[in-house]
DOVEXPA-709657 format. One line per 8 residues: number of its first residue (from 1); for each residue x, y, z of C-alpha. Coordinates in steps of 0.05 Angstrom, whole numbers. Each point is the difference from the previous one (the first is absolute). Layout:
NUM) X Y Z; ...
END
This chain:
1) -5466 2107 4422; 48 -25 -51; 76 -4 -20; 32 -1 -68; -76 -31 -19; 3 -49 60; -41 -5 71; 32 41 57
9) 30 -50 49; -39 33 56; -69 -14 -37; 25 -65 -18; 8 -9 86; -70 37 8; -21 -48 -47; 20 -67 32
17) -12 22 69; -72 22 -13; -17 -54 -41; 13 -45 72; -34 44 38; -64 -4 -41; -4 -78 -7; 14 0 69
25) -57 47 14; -45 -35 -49; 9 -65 26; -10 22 83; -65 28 -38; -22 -59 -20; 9 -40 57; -39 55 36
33) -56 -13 -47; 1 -67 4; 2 -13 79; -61 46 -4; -43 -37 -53; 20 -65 46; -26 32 52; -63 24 -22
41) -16 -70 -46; -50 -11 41; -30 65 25; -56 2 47; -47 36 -39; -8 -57 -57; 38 -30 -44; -21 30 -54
49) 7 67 27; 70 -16 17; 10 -23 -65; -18 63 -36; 49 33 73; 56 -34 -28; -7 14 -71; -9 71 25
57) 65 3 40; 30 -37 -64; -13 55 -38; 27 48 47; 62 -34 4; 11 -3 -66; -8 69 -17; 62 14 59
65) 37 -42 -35; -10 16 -74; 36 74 9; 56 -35 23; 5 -43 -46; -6 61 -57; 51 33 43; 49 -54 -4
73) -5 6 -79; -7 71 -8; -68 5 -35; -39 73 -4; -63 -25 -1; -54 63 13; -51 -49 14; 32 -18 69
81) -10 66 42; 75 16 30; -14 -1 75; -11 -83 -19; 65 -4 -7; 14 39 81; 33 -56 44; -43 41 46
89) -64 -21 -28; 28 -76 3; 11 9 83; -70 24 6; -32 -55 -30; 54 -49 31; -10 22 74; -83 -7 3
97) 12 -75 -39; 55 -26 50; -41 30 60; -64 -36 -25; 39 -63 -4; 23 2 67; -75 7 24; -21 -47 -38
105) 47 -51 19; -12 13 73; 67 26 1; 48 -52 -21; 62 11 8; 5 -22 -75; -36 55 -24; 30 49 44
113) 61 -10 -28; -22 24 -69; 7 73 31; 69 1 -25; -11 9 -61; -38 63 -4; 61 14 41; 52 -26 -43
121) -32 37 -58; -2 69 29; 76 -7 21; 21 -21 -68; -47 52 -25; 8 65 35; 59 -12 54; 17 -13 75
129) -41 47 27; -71 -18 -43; 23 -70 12; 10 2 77; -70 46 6; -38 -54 -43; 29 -48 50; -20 48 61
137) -83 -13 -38; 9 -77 -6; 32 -10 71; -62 57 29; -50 -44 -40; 25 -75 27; -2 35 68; -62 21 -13
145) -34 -57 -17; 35 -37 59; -23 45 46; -75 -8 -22; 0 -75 -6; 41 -39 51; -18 -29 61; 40 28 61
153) 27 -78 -1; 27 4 -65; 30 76 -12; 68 -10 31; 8 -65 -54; -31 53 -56; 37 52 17; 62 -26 2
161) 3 -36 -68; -31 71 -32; 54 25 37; 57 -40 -43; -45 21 -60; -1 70 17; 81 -6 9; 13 -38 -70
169) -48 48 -32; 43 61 28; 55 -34 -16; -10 -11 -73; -30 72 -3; 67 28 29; 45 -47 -51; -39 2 -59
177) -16 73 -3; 79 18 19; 17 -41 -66; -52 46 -42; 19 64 40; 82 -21 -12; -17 -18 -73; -33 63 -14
185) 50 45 23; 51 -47 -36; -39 11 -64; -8 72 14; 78 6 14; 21 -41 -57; -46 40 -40; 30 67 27
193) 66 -23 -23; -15 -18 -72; -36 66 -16; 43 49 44; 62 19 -8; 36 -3 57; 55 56 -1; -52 70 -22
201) -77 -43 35; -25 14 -76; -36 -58 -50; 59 -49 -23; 14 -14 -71; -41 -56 -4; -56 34 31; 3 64 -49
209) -8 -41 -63; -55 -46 35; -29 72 22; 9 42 -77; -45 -61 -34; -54 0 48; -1 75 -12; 4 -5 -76
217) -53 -54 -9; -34 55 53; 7 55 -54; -15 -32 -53; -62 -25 27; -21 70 19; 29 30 -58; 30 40 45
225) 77 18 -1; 63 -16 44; 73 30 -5; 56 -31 29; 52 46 26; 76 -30 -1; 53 36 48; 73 -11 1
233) 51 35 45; 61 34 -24; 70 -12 6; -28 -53 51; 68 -48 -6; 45 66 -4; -34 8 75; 10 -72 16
241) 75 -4 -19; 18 62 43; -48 -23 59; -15 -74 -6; -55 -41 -12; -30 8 72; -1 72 -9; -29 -8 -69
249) -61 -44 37; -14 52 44; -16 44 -51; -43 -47 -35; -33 -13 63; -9 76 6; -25 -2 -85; -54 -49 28
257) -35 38 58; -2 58 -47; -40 -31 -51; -42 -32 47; -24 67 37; 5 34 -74; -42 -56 -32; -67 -16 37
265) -46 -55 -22; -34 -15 -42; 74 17 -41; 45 -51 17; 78 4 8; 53 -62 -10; 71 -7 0; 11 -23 -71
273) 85 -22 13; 60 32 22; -9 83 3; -61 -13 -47; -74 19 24; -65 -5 -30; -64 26 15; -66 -17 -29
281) -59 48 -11; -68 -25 -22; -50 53 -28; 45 60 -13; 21 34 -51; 82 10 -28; -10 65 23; -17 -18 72
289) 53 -52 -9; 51 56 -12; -21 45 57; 3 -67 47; 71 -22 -28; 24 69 10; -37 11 73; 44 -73 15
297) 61 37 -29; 5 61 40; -10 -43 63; 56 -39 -19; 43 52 -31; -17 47 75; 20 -54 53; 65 10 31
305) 30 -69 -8; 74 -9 36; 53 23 -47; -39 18 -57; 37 60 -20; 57 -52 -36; -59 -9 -48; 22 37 -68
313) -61 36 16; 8 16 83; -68 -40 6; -36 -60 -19; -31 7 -65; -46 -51 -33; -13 -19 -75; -75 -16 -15
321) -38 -37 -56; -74 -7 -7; -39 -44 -54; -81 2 5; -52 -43 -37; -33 -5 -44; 46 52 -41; 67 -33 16
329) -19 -75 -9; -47 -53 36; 39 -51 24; 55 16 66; 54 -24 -42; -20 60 -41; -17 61 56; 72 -23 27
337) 33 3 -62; -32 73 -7; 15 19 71; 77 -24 -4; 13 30 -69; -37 72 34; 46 -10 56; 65 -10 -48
345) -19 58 -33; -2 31 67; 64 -24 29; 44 19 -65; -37 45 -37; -9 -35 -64; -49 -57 -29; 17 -66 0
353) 0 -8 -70; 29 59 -17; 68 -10 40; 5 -71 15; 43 2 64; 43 -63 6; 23 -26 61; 59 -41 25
361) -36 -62 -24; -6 24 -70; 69 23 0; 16 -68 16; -46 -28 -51; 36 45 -63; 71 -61 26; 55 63 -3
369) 21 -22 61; 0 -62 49; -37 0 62; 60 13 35; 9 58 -36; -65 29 4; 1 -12 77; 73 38 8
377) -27 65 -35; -71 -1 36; 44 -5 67; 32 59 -29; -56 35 -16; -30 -9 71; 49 24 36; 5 66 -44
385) -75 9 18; 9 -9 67; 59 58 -6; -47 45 -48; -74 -3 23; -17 52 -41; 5 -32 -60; -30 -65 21
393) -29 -32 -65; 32 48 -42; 46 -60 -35; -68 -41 -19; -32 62 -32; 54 22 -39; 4 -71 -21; -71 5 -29
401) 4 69 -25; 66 -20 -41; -31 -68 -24; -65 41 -29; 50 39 -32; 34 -56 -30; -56 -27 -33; -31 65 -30
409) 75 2 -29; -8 -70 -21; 72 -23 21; 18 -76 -8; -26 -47 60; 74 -12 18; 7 82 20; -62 4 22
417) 27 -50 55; 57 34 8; -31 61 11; -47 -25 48; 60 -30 34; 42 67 5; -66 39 18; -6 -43 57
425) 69 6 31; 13 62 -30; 12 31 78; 34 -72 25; 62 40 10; -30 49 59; 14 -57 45; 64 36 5
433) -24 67 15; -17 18 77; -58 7 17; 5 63 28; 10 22 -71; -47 -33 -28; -58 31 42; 35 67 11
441) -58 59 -11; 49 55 -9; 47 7 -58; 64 -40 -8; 71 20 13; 44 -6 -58; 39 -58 47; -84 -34 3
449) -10 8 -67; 66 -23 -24; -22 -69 39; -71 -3 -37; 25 9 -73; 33 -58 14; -50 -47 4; -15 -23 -80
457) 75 -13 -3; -2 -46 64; -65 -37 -23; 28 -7 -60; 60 -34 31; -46 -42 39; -44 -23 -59; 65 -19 -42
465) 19 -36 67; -54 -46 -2; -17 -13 -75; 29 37 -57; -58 33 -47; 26 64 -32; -72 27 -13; -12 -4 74
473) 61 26 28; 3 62 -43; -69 7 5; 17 9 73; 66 34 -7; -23 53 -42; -71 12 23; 12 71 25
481) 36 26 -62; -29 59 -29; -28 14 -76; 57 63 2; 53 -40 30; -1 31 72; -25 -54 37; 51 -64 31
489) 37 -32 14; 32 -1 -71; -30 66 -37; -32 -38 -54; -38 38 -54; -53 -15 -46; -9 -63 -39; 65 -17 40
497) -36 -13 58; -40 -74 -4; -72 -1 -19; -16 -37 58; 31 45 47; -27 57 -37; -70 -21 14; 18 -25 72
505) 21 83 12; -69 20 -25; -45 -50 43; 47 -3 56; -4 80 2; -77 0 -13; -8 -51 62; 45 51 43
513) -45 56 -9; -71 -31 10; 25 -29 68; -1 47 59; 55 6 37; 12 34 77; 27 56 -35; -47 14 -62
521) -63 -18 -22; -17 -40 -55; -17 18 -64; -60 -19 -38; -1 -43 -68; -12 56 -51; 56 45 43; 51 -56 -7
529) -18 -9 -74; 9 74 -6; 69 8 34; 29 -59 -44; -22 27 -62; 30 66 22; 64 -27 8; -6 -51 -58
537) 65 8 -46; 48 24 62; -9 -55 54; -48 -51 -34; 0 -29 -71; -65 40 -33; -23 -70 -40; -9 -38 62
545) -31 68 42; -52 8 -55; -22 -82 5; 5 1 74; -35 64 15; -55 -20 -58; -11 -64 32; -9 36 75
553) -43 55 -32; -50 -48 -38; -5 -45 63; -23 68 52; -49 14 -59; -30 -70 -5; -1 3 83; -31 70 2
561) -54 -28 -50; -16 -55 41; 0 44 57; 50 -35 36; 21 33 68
END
């Protein structure tokens, strides 16, 4: 396990901590070995015989100690069989030698004391309980032999200093196999916390990217294929400004037991940040992926989560993104760069390339305004989205409708700024607007309406209040002037009205009708594209219908060929 390319502090504990543990265990085994080749120097059988007894138990020794020793440093080695390596196999040979030194010492109390460390071992080893019931075997075996060999004269001495044996070994059992129980469950917990994330139970950040290499290097070793799906709730911070952030969690909470009872293994689900999900598929197909994204979606979408009918939809909807290898690259950074530009395309309806929305940051970055600026208007803007829910968004893509425009136009970078500028705040003036107007489904009185034609004159007012830029303010001012000279607030006609506000009317319009609204649906790309050019010439200038519909038109054709859903 490994961070930014460096060793995972817990491994780096596991690390130190076992690396005691085995010298420890190594050395108690050698001592064990030892005392018993003292023993035995001079075994009754012959001294050459013992000889060739000692080299035997030498040997025997050495191969419990050699898989520890590989162990320590990590070697594969086939040639030693795994069940070598068993700390079980170690007590089993460690019992019978400690047991045989006691009888062969006539039961010293020097050698009896070498039973704790089979006892020591299995408590560092396996636990308190393995470490008290190897102590139970070593007390049962003194007794035992004390049983069977004492005079009547001598068992109450005996017995009493096995019985401060017995209590130390216990003792240790009980205290050294708490520390390994305690540091396991640390471990465990610690461990827990790094790869889960705590708020939704799924896979952490962390844990996600550690988990989409080892299931690359998988697939690519199999030749086999993996898609990554990429999820991202809607209107998510619209919710969490009219409800709060602890309302907000709750929902993501609610986001993360769905995808764990929608996503069984061996597909595994993470929290990837913020109202961002991803979920990894190994072995299936983009079609599959498709079906799964949009089986996750309608579980979302159905659940009744408190107050979603504020939502600009009256439900929870969710954006989704999928990339797959081999076809859409084989490295992560690549399957996410494909998954986040699917979900984009998603989420506004355009390709990344093609529309190049800009956000508050880039606005910043084209220096227009100051920071202070920039942080009055986006105060601005928030609260008129908090007023008008349905049209939550609708500011950003206009913005990158208007700037695609722009370019295809090939206006100077100082109006394409401007534009994207006046695009952007182009509504700023709603924030004086109730919001019961704002939202109303029904038609407006003339009173109601009389209120909302006011709005490009009062952000207008606003704009000029804050920085004077004419190609922003009338950009703003006069974005709902009409090609005939019906529209307002001033009844401008024509090449009177400002180019930029003549192509804000057509995207701003075109945005309007392919968002749904309580009291209509929404219309699709080619219907929009087919009610401007209708009206091209009466409320929209024809030259910048023609480029705007052209570019819509050519990007559903390159989708549909592509087979883009």
């Amino acid at each position: 396990m490994k961070i930014f390319g460096e060793q995972h502090p817990l491994d780096k504990r596991t690390e130190d901590i076992s690396e005691h543990i085995l010298v420890s265990q190594i050395i108690n085994i050698l001592i064990v070995v030892m005392a018993f080749v003292s023993v035995y120097n001079d075994f009754r059988l012959g001294k050459q015989f013992g000889a060739y007894f000692n080299y035997f138990i030498i040997m025997l020794s050495a191969l419990g100690i050699i898989p520890y020793i590989l162990k320590k440093l990590q070697a594969q080695n086939e040639f030693f069989p795994r069940f070598l390596t068993s700390d079980l196999i170690v007590l089993l040979f460690l019992f019978p030698v400690v047991a045989f030194s006691v009888y062969g010492t006539g039961g010293h109390s020097g050698a009896k004391i070498l039973f704790l460390i089979p006892v020591i071992i299995a408590a560092t080893a396996y636990g308190k309980t393995v470490g008290l019931t190897s102590a139970f075997f070593a007390i049962l075996i003194l007794f035992s032999y004390d049983v069977s060999h004492l005079e009547k004269a001598a068992i109450s001495k005996m017995f009493q200093l096995d019985l401060i044996y017995s209590g130390v070994m216990a003792t240790l059992a009980w205290l050294m196999g708490g520390f390994t129980d305690i540091e396991r469950r640390t471990r465990e917990h610690l461990l827990w916390l790094a790869n889960t994330d705590a708020l939704t139970g799924l896979a952490s950040y962390r844990r996600f990217q550690e988990k989409l290499r080892e299931e690359l290097a998988q697939a690519k070793k199999m030749s086999s294929s993996l898609a990554l799906v990429m999820l991202d709730l809607d209107y998510f911070k619209f919710y969490n400004d009219n409800y709060g952030h602890q309302k907000g969690n709750e929902v993501l909470a609610k986001v993360g037991e769905i995808l764990q009872e929608a996503v069984p293994e061996p597909f595994f689900p993470a929290r990837y940040g913020g109202e961002e999900f991803v979920v990894l598929l190994p072995g299936v197909t983009r079609k599959f992926a498709r079906e799964k994204a949009r089986e996750i979606e309608t579980a979302i979408t159905s659940f009744p989560f408190a107050g979603v009918e504020i939502q600009p939809l009256g439900k929870m909807t969710v954006s989704v993104g999928i990339g797959c290898y081999p076809e859409d690259g084989a490295t992560p950074e690549e399957l996410l760069r494909a998954a986040d530009d699917d979900l984009y395309q998603a989420k506004y309806g355009c390709r990344r390339e093609d529309l190049r929305l800009h956000t508050l940051e880039q606005l910043r970055a084209a220096s227009l305004f100051g920071k202070g600026v920039l942080e009055s208007f986006k105060y601005f803007l928030t609260a008129v989205n908090v007023k008008d829910r349905y049209t939550f968004g609708h500011s950003e893509r206009v913005m990158a409708y208007a700037v695609a425009v722009a370019d295809r136009l090939h206006l100077p970078e100082d109006e394409v700024n401007q534009l994207r500028y006046g695009a952007y705040l182009h509504d700023v003036g709603k924030i004086e607007v109730e919001p019961e107007i704002l939202n109303k489904k029904g038609s407006l009185t003339d009173e109601e309406w009389a209120v909302m034609r006011r709005h490009p004159v009062r952000g207008g007012e606003l704009v000029r209040s804050l920085v004077f830029l004419p190609g922003i303010i009338s950009a703003i001012r006069h974005h709902h002037e009409n090609y005939d000279g019906t529209g307002y607030p001033d009844g401008l006609r024509g090449e009177e009205i400002p180019l930029l506000a003549r192509i804000l009317r057509v995207v701003d319009s075109y945005d309007a009708m392919t968002t749904a609204r309580p009291y209509k649906e929404a219309k699709t790309p080619a219907e929009a594209c087919f009610e401007l050019r209708q009206l091209a010439g009466k409320i929209y200038d024809p030259v910048v219908v023609e480029i705007f519909t052209g570019m819509i038109l050519e990007q559903e054709r390159r989708q549909a060929a592509a087979g883009v859903s």
